[in-house]
MIVO-366167 format. One line per 4 residues: number of its first residue (from 1); for each residue x, y, z of N, C-alpha, C, O. Coordinates in Angstrom, 2 decimals. Example, Ala and Ser with C-alpha at 12.3 -4.5 7.8 and 13.67 -1.06 7.14 Angstrom:
// MIVO-366167
1 = 13.19,-5.69,7.80,12.30,-4.50,7.80,13.20,-3.30,7.80,14.24,-3.32,8.46  12.85,-2.25,7.08,13.67,-1.06,7.14,12.90,0.03,7.87,13.41,1.14,8.04
This chain:
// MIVO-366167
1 = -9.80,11.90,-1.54,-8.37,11.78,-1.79,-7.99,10.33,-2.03,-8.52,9.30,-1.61  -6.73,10.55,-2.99,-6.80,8.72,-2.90,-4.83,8.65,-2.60,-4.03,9.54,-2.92  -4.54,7.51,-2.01,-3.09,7.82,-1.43,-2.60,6.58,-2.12,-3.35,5.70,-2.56  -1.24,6.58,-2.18,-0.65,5.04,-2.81,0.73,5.14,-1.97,1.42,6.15,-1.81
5 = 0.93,4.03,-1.56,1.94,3.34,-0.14,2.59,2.18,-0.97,1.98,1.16,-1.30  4.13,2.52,-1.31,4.96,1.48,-2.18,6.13,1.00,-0.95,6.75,1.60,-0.07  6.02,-0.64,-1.48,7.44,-0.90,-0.29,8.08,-1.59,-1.15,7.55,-1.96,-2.20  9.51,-1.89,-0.78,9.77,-3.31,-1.54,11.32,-2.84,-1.73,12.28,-3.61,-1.74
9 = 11.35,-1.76,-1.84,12.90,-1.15,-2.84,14.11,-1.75,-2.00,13.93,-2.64,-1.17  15.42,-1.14,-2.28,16.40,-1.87,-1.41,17.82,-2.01,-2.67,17.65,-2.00,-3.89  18.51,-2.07,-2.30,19.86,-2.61,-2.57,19.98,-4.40,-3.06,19.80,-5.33,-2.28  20.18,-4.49,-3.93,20.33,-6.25,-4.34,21.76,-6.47,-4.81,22.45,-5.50,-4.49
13 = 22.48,-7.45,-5.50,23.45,-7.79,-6.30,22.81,-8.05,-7.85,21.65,-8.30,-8.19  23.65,-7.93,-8.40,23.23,-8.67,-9.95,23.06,-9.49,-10.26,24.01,-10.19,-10.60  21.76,-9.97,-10.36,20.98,-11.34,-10.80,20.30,-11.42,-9.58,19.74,-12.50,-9.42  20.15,-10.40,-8.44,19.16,-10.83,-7.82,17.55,-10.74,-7.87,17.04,-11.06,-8.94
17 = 16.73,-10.37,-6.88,15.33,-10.32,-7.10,14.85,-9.69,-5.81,15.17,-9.98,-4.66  14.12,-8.85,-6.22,13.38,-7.83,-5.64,11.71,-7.63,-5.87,11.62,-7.29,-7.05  10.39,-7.68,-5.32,8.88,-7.11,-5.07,9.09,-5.93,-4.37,9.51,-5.43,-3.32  8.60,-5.71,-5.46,7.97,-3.75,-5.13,6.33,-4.46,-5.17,5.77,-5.37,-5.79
21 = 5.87,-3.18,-3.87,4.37,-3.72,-4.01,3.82,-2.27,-3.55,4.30,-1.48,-2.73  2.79,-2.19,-4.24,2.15,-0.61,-4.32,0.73,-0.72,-3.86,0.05,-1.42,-4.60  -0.10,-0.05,-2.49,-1.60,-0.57,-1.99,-1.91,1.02,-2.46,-1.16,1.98,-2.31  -2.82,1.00,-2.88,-3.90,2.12,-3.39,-5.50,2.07,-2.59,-6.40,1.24,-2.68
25 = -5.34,3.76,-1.52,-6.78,3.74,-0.77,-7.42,5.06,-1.41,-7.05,5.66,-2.42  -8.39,5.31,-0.63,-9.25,6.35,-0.61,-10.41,6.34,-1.10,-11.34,5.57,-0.89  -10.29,7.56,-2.00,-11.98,7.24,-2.37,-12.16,6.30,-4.09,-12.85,6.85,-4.95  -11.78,5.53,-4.27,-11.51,5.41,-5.60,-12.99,4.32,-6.10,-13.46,3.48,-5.34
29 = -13.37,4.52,-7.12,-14.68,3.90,-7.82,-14.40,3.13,-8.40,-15.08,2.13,-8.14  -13.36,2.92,-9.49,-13.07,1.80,-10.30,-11.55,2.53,-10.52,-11.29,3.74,-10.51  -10.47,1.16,-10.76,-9.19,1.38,-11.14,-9.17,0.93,-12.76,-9.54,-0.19,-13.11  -8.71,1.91,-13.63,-8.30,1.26,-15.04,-7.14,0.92,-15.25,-6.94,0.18,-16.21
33 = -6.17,1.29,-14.54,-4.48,0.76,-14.76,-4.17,0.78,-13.73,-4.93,1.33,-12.93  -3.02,0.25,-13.30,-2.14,0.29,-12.33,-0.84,-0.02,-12.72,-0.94,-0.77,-13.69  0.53,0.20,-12.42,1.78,0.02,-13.18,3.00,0.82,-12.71,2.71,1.88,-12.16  3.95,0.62,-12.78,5.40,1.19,-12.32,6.15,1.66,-13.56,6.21,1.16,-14.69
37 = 6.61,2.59,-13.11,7.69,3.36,-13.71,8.99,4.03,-13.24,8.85,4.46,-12.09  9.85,4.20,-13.60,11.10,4.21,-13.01,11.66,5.12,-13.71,11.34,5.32,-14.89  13.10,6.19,-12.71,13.84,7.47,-13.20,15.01,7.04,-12.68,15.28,6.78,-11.51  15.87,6.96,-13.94,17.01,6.83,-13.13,18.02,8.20,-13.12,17.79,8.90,-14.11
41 = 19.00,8.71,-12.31,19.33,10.29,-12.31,19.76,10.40,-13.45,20.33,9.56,-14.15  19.37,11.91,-13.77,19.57,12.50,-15.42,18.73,12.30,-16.37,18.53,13.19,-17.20  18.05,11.00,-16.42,17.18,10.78,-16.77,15.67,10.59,-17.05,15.24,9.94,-16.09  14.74,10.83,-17.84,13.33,10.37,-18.09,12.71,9.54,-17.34,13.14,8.39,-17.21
45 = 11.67,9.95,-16.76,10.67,8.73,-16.59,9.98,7.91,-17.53,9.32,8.16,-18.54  10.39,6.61,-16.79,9.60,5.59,-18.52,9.27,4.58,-17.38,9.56,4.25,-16.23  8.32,4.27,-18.61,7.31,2.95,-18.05,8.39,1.51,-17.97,9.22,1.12,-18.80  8.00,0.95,-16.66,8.24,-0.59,-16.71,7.47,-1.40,-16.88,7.73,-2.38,-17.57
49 = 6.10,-1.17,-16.21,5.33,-2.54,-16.57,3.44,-2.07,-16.07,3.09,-2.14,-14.89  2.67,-1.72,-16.96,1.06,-1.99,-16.56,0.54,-2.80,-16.41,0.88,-3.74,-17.12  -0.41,-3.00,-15.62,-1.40,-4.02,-15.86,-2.77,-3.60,-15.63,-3.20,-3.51,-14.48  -3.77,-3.23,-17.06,-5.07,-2.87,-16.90,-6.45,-3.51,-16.40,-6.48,-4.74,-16.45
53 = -7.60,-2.87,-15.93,-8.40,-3.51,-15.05,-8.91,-4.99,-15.90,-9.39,-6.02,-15.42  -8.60,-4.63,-17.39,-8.59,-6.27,-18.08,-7.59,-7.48,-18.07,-7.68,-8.43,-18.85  -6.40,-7.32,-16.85,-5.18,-7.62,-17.10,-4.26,-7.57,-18.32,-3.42,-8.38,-18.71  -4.66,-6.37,-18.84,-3.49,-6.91,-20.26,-2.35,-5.94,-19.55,-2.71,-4.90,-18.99
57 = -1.15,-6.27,-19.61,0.13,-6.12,-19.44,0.63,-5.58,-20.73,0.27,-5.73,-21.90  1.65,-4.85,-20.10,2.38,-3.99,-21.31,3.75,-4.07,-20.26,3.73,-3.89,-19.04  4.89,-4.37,-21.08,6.10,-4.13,-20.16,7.24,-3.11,-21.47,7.04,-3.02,-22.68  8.35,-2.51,-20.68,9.24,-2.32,-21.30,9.92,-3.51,-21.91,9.93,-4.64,-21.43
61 = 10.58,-3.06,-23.22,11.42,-3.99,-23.51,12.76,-4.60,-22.84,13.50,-5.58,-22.94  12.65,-3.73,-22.29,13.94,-3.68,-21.38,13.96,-4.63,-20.24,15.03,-5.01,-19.76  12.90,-5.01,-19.81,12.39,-5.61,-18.50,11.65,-7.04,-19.11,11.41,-7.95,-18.33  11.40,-7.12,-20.23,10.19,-8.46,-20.43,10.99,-9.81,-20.62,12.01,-9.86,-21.31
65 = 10.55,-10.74,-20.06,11.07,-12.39,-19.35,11.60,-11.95,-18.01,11.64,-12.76,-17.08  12.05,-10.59,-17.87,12.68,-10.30,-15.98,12.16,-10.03,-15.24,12.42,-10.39,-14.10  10.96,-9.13,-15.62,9.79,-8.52,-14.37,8.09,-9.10,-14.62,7.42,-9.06,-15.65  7.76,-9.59,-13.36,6.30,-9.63,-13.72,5.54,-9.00,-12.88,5.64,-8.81,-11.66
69 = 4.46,-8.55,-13.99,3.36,-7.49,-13.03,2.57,-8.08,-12.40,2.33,-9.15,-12.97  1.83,-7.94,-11.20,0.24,-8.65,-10.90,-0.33,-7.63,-9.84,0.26,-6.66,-9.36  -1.67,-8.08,-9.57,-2.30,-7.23,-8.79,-3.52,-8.24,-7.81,-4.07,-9.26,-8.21  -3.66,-7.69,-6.70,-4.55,-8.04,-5.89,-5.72,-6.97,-5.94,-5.58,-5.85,-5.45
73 = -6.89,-7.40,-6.56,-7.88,-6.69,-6.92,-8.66,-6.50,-5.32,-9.34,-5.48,-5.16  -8.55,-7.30,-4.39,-9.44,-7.14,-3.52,-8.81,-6.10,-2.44,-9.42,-5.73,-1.44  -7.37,-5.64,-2.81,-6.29,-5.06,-1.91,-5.97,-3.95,-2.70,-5.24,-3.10,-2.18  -6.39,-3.74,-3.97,-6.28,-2.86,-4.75,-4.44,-2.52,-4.78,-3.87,-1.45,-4.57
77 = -3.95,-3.66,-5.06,-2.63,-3.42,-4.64,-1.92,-4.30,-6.11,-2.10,-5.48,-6.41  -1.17,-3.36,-6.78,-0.13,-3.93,-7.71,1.24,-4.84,-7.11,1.52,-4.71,-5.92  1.85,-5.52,-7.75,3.45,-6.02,-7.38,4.15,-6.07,-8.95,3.89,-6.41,-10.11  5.03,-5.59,-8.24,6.39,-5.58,-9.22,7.61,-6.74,-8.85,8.66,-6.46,-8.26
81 = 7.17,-8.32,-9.41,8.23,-8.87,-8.92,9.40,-9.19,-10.14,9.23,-9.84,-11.16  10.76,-8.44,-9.63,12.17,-8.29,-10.68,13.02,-9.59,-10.50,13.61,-10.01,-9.51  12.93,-9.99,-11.46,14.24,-11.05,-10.75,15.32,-10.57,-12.48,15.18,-9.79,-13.43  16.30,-11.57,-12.02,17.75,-11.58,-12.99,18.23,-9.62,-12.90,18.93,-9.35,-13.88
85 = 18.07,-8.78,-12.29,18.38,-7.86,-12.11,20.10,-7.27,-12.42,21.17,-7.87,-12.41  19.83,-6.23,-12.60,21.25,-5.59,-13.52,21.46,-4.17,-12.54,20.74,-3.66,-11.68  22.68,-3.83,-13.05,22.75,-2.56,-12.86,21.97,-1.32,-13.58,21.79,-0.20,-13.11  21.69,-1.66,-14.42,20.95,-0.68,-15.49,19.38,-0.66,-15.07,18.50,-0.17,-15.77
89 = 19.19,-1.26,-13.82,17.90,-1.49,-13.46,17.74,-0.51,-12.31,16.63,-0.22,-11.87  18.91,-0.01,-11.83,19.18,0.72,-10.82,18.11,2.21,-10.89,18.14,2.94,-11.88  17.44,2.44,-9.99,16.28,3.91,-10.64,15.63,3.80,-9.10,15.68,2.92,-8.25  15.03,5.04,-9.14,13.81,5.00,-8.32,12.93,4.35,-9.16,13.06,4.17,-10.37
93 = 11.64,3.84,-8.10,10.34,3.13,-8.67,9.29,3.64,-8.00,8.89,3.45,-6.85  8.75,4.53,-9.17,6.96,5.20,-8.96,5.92,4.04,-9.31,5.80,3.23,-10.23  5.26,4.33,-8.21,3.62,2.77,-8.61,3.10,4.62,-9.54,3.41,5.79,-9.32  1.87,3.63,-10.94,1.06,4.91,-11.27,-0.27,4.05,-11.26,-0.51,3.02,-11.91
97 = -1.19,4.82,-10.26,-2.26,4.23,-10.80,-3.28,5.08,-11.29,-3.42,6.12,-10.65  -4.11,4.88,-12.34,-5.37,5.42,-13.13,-6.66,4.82,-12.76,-6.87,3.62,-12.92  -7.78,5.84,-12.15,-8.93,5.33,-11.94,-10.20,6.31,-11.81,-10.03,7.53,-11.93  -10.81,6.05,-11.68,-12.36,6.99,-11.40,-12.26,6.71,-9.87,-11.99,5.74,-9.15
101 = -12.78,8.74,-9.62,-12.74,8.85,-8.34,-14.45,8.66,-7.81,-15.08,8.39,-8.83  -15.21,8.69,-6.83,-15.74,8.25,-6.13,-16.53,9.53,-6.68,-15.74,10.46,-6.88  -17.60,9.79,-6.92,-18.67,11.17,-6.87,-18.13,11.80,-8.16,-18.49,12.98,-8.15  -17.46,11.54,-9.23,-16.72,12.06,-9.92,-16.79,11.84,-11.26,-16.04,12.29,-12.13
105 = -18.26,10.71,-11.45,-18.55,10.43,-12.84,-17.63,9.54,-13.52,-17.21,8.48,-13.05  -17.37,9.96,-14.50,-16.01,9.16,-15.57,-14.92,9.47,-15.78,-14.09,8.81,-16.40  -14.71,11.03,-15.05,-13.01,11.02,-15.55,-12.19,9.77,-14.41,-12.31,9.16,-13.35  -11.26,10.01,-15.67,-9.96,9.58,-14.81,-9.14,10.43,-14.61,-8.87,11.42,-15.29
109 = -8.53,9.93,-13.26,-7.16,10.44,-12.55,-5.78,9.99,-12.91,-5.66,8.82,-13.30  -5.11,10.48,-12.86,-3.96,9.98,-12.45,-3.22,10.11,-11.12,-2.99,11.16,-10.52  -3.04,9.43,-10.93,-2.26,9.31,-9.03,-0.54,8.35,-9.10,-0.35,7.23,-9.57  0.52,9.33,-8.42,1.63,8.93,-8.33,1.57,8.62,-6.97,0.72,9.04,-6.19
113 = 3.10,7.42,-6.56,3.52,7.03,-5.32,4.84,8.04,-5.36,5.23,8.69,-6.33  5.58,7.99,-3.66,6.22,8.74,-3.21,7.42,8.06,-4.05,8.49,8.65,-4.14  7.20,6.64,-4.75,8.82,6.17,-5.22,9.67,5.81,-3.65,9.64,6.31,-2.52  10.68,4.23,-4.58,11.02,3.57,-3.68,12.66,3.59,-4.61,12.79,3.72,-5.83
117 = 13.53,3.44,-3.79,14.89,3.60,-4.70,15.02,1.70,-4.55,14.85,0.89,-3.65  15.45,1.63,-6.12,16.32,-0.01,-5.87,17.19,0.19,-6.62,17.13,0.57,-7.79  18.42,-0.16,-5.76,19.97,-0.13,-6.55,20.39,-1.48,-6.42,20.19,-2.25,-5.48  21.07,-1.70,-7.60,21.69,-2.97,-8.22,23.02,-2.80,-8.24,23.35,-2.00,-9.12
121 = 23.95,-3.25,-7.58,25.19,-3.56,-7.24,25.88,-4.43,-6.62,25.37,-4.99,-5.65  27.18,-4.76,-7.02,27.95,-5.53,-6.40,28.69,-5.30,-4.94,29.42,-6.18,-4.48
């Protein structure tokens, strides 16, 4: 089994700054992505920001110069740090991570977090 444990979420003002940070255990063999995505109500889930086991980054447009991705490879743990934050940023935040499981050859998985709410308001 592999589990993913996100903290970070919370209530801010506009223009503030917020780390979301996502630790990934279990049985996992190699990670190929790791990355957040966000729903805000009524709406789609869409990507905010990857970062693959080569570090290449992919962000929304929506988010790029505001959010940066990184990861602690030895903690197997992503961060989502937001700054200049809006209301329109307001969503829950799912960590997703992609990897090969342990005894399991080459596929990959996909594995969601329970999601962390961050609301942006005055």
């Amino acid at each position: 089994q592999v589990q993913l444990v996100e903290s970070g979420g919370g209530l801010v003002q506009p223009g503030g700054s917020l780390r979301l940070s996502c630790s990934a255990s279990g049985s996992i063999a190699s990670i190929v992505a790791m990355g957040w995505y966000r729903q805000a109500p009524g709406k789609q889930r869409d990507l905010v920001a990857t970062m693959t086991s080569d570090d290449i980054t992919n962000y929304a447009d929506a988010v790029k110069g505001r959010f940066t991705i990184s990861r602690d490879n030895a903690k197997n743990t992503v961060y989502l740090q937001m700054d200049s934050l809006k209301p329109e940023d307001t969503a829950v935040y799912y960590c997703n991570l992609r990897a090969q499981r342990m005894g399991f050859g080459k596929l990959v998985y996909t594995y969601w977090g329970q999601g962390t709410q961050v609301t942006v308001s005055s």
